[in-house]
C-alpha positions as CSV (number, residue, x, y, z in Angstrom):
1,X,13.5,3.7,11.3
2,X,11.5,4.3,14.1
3,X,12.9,0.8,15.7
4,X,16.5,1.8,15.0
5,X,15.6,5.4,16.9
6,X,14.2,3.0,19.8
7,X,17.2,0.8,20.2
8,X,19.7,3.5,20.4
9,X,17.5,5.7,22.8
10,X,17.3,2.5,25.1
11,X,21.1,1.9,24.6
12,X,22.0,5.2,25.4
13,X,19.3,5.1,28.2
14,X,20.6,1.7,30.0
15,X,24.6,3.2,29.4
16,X,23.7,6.9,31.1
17,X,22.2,4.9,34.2
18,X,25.2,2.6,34.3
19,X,27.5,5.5,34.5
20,X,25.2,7.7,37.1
21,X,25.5,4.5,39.4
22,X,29.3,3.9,39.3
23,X,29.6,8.3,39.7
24,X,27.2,7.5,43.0
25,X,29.4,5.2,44.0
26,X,32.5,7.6,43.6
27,X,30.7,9.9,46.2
28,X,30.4,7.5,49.0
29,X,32.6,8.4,52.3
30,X,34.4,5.5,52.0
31,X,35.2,5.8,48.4
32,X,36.8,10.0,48.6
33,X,40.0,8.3,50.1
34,X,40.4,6.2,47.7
35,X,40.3,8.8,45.2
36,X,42.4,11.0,47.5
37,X,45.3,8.2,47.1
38,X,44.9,8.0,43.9
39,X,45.4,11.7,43.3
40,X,48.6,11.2,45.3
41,X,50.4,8.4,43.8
42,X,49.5,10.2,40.3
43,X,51.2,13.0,41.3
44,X,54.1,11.1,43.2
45,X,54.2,9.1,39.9
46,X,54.9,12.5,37.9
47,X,57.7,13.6,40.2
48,X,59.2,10.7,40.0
49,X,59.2,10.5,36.4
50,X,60.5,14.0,36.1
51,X,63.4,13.2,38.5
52,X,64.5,9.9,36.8
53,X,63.4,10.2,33.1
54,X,66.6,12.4,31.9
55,X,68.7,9.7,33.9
56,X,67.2,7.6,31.9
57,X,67.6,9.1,28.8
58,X,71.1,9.5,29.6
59,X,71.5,5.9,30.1
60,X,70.1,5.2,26.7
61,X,72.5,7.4,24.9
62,X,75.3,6.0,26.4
63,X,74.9,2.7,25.4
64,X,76.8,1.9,21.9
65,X,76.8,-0.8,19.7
66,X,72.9,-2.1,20.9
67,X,70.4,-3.5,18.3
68,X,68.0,-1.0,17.1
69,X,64.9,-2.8,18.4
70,X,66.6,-2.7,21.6
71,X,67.0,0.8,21.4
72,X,63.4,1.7,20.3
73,X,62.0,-0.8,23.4
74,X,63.8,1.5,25.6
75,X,62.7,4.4,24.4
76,X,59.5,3.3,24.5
77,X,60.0,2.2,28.1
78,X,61.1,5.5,28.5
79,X,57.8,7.2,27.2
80,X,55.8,5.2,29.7
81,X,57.9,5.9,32.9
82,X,55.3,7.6,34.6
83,X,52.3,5.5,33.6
84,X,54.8,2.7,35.2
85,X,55.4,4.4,38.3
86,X,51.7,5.3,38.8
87,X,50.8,1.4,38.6
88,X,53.5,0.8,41.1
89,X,52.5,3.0,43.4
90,X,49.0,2.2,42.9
91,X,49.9,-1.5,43.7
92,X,51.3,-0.8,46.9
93,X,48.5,1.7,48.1
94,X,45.8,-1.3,47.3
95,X,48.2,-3.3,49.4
96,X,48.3,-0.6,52.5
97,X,44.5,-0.3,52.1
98,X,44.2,-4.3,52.2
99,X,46.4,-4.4,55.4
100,X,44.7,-1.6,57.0
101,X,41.1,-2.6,56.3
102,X,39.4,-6.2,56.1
103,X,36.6,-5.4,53.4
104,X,37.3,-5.3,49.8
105,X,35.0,-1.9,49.2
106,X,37.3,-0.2,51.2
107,X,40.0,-1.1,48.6
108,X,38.1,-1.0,45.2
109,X,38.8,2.1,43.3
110,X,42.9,2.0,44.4
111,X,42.7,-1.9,43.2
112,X,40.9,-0.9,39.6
113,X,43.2,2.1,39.3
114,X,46.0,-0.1,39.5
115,X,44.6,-2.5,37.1
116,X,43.7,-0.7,34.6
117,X,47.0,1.1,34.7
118,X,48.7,-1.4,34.7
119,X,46.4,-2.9,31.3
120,X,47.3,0.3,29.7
121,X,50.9,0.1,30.0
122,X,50.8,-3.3,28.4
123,X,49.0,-2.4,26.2
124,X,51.0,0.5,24.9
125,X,54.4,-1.7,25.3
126,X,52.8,-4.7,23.5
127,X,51.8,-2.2,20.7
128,X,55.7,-1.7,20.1
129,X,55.5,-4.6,17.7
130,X,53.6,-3.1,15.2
131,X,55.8,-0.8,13.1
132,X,53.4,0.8,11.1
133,X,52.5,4.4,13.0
134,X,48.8,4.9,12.3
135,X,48.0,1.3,12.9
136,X,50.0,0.8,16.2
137,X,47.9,3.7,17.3
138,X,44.4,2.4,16.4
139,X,45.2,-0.7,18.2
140,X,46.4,0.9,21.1
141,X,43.7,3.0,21.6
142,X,41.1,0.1,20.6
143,X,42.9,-2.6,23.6
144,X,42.6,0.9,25.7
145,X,39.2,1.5,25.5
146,X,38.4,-2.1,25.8
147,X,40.1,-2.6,28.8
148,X,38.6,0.3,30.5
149,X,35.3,-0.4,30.0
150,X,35.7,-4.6,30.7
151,X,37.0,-3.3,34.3
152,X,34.7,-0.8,35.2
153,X,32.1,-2.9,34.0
154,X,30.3,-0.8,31.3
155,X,31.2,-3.4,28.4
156,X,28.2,-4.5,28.2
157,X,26.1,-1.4,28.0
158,X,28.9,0.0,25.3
159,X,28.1,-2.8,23.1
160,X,24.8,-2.9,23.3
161,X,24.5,1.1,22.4
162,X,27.5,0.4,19.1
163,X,25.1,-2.4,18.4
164,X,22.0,-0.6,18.2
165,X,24.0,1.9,15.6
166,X,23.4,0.7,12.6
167,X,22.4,0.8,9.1
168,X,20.8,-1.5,7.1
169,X,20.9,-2.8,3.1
170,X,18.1,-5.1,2.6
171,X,19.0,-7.9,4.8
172,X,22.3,-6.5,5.2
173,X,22.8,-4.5,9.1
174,X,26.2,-3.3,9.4
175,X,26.6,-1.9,13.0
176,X,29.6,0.1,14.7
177,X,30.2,-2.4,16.8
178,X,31.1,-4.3,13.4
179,X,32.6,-1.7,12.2
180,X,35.0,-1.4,15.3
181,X,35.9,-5.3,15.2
182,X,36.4,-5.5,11.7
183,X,38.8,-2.7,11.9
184,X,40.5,-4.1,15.4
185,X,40.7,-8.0,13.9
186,X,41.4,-6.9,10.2
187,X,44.5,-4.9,11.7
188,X,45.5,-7.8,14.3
189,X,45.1,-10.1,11.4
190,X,47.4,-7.5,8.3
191,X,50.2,-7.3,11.4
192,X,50.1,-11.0,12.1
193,X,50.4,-11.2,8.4
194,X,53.4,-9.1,8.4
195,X,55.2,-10.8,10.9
196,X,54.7,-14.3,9.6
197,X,55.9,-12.9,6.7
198,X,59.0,-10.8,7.5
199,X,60.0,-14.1,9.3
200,X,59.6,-16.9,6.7
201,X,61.0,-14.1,4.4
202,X,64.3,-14.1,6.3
203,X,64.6,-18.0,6.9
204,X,63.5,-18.4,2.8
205,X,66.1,-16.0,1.9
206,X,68.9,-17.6,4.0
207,X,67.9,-21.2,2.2
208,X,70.9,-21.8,0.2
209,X,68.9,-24.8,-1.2
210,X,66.7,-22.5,-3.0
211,X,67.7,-20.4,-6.1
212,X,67.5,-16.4,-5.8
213,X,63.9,-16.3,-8.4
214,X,62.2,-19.6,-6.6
215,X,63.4,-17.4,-3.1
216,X,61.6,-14.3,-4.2
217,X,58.6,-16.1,-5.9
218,X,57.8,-18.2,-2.8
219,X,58.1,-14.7,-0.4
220,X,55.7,-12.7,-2.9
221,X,53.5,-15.7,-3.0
222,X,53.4,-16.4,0.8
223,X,52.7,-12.3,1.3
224,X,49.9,-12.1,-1.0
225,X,48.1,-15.2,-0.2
226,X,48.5,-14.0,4.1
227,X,47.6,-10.3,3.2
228,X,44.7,-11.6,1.1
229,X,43.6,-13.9,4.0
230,X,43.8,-10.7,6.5
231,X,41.2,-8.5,4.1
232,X,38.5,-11.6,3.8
233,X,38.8,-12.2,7.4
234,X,38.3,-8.9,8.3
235,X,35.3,-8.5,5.7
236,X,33.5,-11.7,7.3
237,X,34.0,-10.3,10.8
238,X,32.1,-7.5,9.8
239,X,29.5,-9.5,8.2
240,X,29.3,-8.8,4.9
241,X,28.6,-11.8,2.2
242,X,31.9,-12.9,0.0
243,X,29.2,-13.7,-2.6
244,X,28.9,-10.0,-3.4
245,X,32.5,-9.6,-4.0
246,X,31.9,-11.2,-8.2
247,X,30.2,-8.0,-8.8
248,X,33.1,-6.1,-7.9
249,X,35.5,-8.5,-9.1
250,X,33.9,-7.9,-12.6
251,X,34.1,-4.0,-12.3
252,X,37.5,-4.7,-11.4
253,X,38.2,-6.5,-14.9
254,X,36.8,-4.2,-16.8
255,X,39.0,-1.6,-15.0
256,X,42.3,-3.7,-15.7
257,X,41.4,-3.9,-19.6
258,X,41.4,0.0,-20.0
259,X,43.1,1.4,-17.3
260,X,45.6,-0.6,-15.8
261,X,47.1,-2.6,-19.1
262,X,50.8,-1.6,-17.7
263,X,50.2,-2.2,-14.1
264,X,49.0,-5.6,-15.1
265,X,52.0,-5.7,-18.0
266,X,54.4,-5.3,-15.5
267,X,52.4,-7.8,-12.5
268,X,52.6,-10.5,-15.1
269,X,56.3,-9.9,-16.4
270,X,57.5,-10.5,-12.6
271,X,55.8,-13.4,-12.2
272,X,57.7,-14.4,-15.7
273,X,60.9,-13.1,-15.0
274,X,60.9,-15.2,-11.2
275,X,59.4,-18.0,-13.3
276,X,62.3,-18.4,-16.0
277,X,65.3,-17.4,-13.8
278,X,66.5,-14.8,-16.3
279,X,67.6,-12.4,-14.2
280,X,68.2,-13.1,-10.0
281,X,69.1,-11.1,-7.6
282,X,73.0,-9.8,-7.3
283,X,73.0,-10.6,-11.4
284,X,75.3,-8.2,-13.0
285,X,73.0,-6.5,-16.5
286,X,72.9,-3.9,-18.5
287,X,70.1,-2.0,-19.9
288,X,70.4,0.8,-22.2
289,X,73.0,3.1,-20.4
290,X,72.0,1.7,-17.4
291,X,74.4,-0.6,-15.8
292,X,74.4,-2.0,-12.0
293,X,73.4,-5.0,-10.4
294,X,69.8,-6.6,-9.0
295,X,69.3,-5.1,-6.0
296,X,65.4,-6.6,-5.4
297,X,62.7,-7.6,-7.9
298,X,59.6,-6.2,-7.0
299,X,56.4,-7.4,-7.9
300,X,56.5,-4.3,-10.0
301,X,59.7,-3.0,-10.7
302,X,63.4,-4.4,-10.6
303,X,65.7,-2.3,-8.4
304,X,68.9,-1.6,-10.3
305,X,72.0,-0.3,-8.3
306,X,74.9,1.3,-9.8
307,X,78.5,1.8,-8.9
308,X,77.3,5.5,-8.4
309,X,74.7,4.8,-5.8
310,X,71.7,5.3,-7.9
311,X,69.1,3.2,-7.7
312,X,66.7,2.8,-10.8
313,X,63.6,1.0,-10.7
314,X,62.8,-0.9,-14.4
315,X,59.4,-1.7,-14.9
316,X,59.6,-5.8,-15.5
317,X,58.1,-5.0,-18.6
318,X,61.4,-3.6,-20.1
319,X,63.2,-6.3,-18.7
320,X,61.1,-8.8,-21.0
321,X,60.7,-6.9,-24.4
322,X,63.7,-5.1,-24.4
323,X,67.5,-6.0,-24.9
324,X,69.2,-7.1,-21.4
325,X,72.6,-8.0,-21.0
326,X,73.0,-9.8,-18.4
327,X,76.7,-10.5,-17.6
328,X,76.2,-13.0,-15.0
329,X,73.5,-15.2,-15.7
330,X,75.2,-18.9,-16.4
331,X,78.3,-17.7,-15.0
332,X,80.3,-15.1,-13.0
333,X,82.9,-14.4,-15.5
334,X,83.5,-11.6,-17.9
335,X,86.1,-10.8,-20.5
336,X,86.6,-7.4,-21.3
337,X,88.8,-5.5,-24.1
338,X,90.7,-2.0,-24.0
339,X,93.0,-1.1,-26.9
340,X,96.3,0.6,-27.2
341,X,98.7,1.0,-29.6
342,X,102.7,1.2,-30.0
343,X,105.5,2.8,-32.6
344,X,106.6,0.9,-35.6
345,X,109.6,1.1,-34.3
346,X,108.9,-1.3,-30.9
347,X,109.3,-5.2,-31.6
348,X,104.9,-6.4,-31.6
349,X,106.6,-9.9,-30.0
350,X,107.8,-8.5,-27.2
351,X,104.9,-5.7,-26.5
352,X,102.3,-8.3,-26.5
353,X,103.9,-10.5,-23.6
354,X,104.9,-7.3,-21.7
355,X,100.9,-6.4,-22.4
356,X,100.0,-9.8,-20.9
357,X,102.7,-9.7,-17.5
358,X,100.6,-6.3,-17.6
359,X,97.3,-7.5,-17.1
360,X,98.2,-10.4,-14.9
361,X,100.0,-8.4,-12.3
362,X,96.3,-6.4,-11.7
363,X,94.2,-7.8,-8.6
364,X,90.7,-8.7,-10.4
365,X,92.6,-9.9,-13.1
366,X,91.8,-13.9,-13.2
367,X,95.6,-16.1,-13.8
368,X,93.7,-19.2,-14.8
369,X,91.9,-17.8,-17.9
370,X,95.0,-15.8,-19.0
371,X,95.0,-12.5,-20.4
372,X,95.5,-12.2,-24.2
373,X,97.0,-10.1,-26.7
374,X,96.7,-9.3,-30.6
375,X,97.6,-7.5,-33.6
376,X,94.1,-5.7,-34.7
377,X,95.6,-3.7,-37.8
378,X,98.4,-1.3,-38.8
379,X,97.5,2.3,-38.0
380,X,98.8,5.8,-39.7
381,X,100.7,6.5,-36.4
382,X,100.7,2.6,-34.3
383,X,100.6,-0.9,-34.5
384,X,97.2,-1.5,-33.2
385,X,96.7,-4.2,-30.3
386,X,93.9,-5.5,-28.2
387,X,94.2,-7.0,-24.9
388,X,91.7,-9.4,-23.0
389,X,91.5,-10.5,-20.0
390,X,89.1,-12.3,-17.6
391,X,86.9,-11.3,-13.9
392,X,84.6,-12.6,-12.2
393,X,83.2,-10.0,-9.9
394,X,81.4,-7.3,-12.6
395,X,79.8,-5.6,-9.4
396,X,82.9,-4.5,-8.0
397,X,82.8,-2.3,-11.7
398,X,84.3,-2.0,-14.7
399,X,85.5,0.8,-15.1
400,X,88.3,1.0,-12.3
401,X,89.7,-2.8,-13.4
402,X,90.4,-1.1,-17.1
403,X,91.9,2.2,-15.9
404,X,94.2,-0.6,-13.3
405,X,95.1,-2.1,-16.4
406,X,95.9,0.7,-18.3
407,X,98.0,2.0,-15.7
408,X,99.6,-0.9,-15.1
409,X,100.4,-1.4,-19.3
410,X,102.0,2.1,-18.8
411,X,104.2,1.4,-16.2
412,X,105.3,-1.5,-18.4
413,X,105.7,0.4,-21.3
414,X,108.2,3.3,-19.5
415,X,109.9,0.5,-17.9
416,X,111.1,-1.3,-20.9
417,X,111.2,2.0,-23.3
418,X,108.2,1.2,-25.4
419,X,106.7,4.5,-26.8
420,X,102.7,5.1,-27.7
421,X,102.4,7.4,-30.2
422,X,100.0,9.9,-31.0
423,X,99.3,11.3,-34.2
424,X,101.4,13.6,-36.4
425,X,101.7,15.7,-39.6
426,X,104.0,17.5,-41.2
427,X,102.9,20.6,-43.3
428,X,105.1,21.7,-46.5
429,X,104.6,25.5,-47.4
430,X,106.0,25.5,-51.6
431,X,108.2,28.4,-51.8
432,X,105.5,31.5,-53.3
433,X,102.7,29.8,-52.8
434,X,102.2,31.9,-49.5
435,X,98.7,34.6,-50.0
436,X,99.8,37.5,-49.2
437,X,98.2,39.3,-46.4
438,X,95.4,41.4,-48.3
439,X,95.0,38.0,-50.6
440,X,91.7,36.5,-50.1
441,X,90.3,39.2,-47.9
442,X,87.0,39.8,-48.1
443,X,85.0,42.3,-48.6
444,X,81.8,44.2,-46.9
């Protein structure tokens, strides 16, 4: 303990006299003008950027019809125009100090002012990539400080102070210094994941030579195995011994054979459902009074869109113990039934072939599976038919293609006088049979 106190005393010690020697070299004559055109082109730099930044913003709202990473590269251009104008200006003041003045010294601060402004702005544009909020921050201000201390030339008394911070297991030390590169190079590594994988997603998902389950398999696959790489990278950077990960890898077991059973359930029954192709994504299926199409399959869930809009998430588990009908899965095309009926009176010949014109004037309707029509029975007020007919496009709904076809039987029917009945009866009343009104009436 003692020799831990030690280390960071005498890191602490060696950083403090780093710092009061580059603050005694601040105070030189030579050095005050420097700082004195520094102080100017940072404030030049903010007028400038409060005279040209809403010109800027206009500009951006004015364009129409650009990509959306265009648009947020702007923006973020936008966010940095002073820190931009600052390096600019600090650029050409090292170059009027250079023309004016032979020795470097004379130079220095305006020459590491511009530099490291002009590290930061990179840094802060480059950072644009990572989508993820808190993660594109902890980068950023990771490079920042980096950069900062590389160029004034305190790296090396930084690390050696987060170096001497440390705590030990055994034969274990973990230091901050670790700490801080494991969480820089773990979240280099997860966003380097990412992007490998949002790119072989898109060019895997565009390989028509592929079917839609293989397609998702492969990209779930490809994202676990480059995530997983990211975390065990990031663990050895730190230091710490893979060995000890069977321990947890036990506890974690035990946890998934009391407590996570469905997660698990559902893990595996993804895996299946890629596996044996039963359902794809864009299949047409129906599941309990749920009907829409694959939207995504998830590693937990399958996303289910309907014609409403909703969106449900199944658990995979449902989709392999329970009852799915999948309309499309050899084939895109599905028959469907509606039922009508006419009067006795209409000939059943000619109703069934103005039923089938009916159907095949509808848009949907397929002509070379042809719609068909039958007698089903005699009813009490109709002769009963039923009328099929073929699509092949369930997602465009179901619903809509039988009310087109029930509309368009109706026009049929008015236009060649056939009637549809609807049920009637006709009451007798037997002459004194009728109660008389204080007949029957009850009493209190």
């Amino acid at each position: 303990m003692d020799g831990e106190l030690d280390t960071i005393v005498t890191g602490l010690d060696e950083l403090w006299t780093a710092l009061k020697l580059q603050l005694r070299l601040l105070s030189l004559p030579n050095q005050l003008g420097q700082l004195a055109a520094i102080l100017v082109c940072f404030l030049l730099a903010w007028l400038l950027a409060r005279r040209f930044g809403p010109k800027f913003d206009d500009w951006i709202r004015g364009l129409e019809g650009r990509p959306k990473w265009q648009l947020r590269w702007l923006i973020a251009l936008r966010n940095r125009t002073q820190l931009a104008f600052f390096a600019i200006l600090t650029w050409l003041a090292s170059s009027g100090f250079a023309y004016a003045y032979t020795f470097p010294s004379r130079r220095y601060l305006v020459t590491l002012a511009a530099t490291i402004a002009t590290a930061w702005f990179f840094i802060r544009i480059a950072a644009q990539l990572i989508k993820n909020r808190f993660l594109r921050r902890i980068v950023i201000w990771g490079l920042t400080v980096y950069a900062t201390l590389y160029y004034v030339g305190l790296l090396d008394e930084a690390t050696r102070f987060l170096d001497g911070l440390a705590i030990e297991f055994g034969d274990f030390r973990l230091t901050l210094l670790a700490i801080l590169k494991a969480v820089l190079v773990t979240g280099l590594l997860f966003f380097g994941a990412r992007l490998i994988a949002g790119t072989a997603a898109k060019r895997i998902s565009k390989n028509e030579d592929i079917s839609p389950s293989m397609r998702v398999l492969t990209v779930k696959f490809l994202q676990v195995a480059l995530y997983s790489a990211a975390f065990f990278i990031g663990l050895k950077a730190v230091g710490f011994d893979l060995t000890g990960l069977a321990v947890l890898s036990g506890a974690i077991g035990v946890g998934l054979g009391f407590g996570l059973q469905k997660v698990v359930s559902n893990l595996v029954s993804g895996v299946i459902i890629l596996l044996d192709k039963s359902v794809k994504p864009g299949d047409v299926i129906s599941l309990g009074d749920t009907f829409g199409w694959i939207e995504a399959l998830g590693a937990r869930y399958v996303s289910v869109v309907t014609r409403d809009g909703k969106e449900y998430l199944i658990p995979n588990e449902d989709l392999i113990t329970g009852q799915v009908v999948n309309w499309s899965h050899s084939n895109q095309f599905v028959r469907l039934d509606i039922f009508f009926g006419t009067a006795y009176s209409d000939d059943p010949h000619k109703v069934r072939k103005i039923a089938i014109e009916a159907a095949q004037s509808v848009d949907r309707v397929l002509s070379f599976k042809p719609p068909v029509c039958h007698i089903t029975g005699f009813g009490d007020s109709s002769v009963d038919y039923i009328l099929r007919f073929w699509i092949t496009d369930p997602t465009g709904g179901l619903t809509n293609i039988r009310g087109n076809v029930y509309l368009a039987l109706w026009d049929a029917f008015q236009e060649h006088g056939i009637s549809i009945p609807f049920p009637q009866r006709e009451v007798k009343v037997l002459g004194g049979t009728m109660p008389s009104p204080a007949t029957g009436a009850g009493k209190d």
